[in-house]
N, C-alpha and C positions, 0 to 999 in steps of 0.2 A: 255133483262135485265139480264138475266145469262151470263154463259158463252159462245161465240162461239166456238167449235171445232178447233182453228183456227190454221195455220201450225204457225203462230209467237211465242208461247207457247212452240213450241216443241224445247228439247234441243239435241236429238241426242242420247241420251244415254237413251235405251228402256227400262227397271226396270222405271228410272223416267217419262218418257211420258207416264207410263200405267199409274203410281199413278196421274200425273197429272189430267189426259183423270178423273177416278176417280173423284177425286175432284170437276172438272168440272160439271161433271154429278146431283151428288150430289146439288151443287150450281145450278144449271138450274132446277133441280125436284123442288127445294126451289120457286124460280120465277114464276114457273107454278101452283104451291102451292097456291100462293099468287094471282095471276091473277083470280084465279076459287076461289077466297075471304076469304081462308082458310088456311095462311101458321102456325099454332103455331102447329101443329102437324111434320108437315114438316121438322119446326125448331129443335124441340126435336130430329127428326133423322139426320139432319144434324153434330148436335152438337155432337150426340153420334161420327158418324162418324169421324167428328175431331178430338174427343179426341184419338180414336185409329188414325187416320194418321199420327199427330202429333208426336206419339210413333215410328209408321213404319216407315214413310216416313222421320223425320226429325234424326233419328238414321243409317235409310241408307247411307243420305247425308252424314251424321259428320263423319260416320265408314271411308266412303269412300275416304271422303275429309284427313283424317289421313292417310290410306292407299298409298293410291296415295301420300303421300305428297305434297296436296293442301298447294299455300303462305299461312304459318302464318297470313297474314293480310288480306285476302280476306276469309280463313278459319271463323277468329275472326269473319269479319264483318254477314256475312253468319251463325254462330252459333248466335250472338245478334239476328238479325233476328228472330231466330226460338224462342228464349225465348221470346222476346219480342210480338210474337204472341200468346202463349202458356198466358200470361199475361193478352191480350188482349182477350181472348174466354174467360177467369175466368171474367174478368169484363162484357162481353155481358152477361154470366147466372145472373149474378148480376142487367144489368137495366133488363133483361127479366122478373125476377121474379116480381119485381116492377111494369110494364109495358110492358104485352103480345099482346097489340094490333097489329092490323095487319100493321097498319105504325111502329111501331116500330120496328115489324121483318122485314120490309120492309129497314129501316134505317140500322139495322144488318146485312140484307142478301148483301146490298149493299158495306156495309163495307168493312165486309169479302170476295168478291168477290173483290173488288178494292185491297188489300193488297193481297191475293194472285195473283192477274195479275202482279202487282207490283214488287213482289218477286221472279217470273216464271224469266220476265223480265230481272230486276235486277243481283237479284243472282245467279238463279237456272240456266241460260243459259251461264254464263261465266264459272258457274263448270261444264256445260255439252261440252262447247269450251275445257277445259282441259281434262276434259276426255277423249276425241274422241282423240286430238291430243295424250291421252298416252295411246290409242286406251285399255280404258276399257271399254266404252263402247260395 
């Protein structure tokens, strides 16, 4: 139900596969959480967690994606992304607080794991195909 380790995930550019690896982590502790009937503690760590990544990780990207002179339009698309998940965690504290149950961090933890696979996928492995090719990685 978490994340697998899996080599699909990885984009080549190692700064970002570590925070990936992270994250994953993080997300899989959550699962296991939940499995052993107990993730609302879990969740509180996870969240904390995000909110610093979000800071780390999505300030690396954007530095980078400027640096480099990532396209303007893959840059764009790439930075909406990061807000629009930044969006999306303030709303999960929002049903959490209403509704701690453990299906509901169950509905949460799955969320958030499907949007970041999605985004690894997505976005994060086309800026890591740039990178490499302008070997900053």
């Amino acid at each position: 139900m978490g994340f697998r380790l899996d080599s699909k995930f990885l984009t080549g550019v190692s700064w970002q596969d570590r925070q990936h690896r992270d994250v994953m982590r993080n997300i899989t502790d959550l699962f296991v959480a939940i499995e052993n009937g107990d993730g609302s503690e879990e969740m509180l760590k996870l969240l904390a967690f995000l909110d610093e990544y979000v800071v780390v990780h999505f300030h690396e990207e954007e530095k980078v994606m400027n640096i480099c002179h990532y396209p303007p339009e893959l840059a764009h698309d790439h930075m909406h992304d990061h807000t629009a998940f930044i969006i999306v965690l303030s709303q999960y504290r929002v049903e959490l607080e209403l509704d701690n149950s453990i299906e509901q961090i169950k509905i949460i933890g799955l969320s958030l794991r499907d949007w970041l696979e999605e985004h690894m996928m997505r976005m994060d492995k086309k800026l890591g195909v740039f990178l490499t090719e302008m070997a900053v990685a």
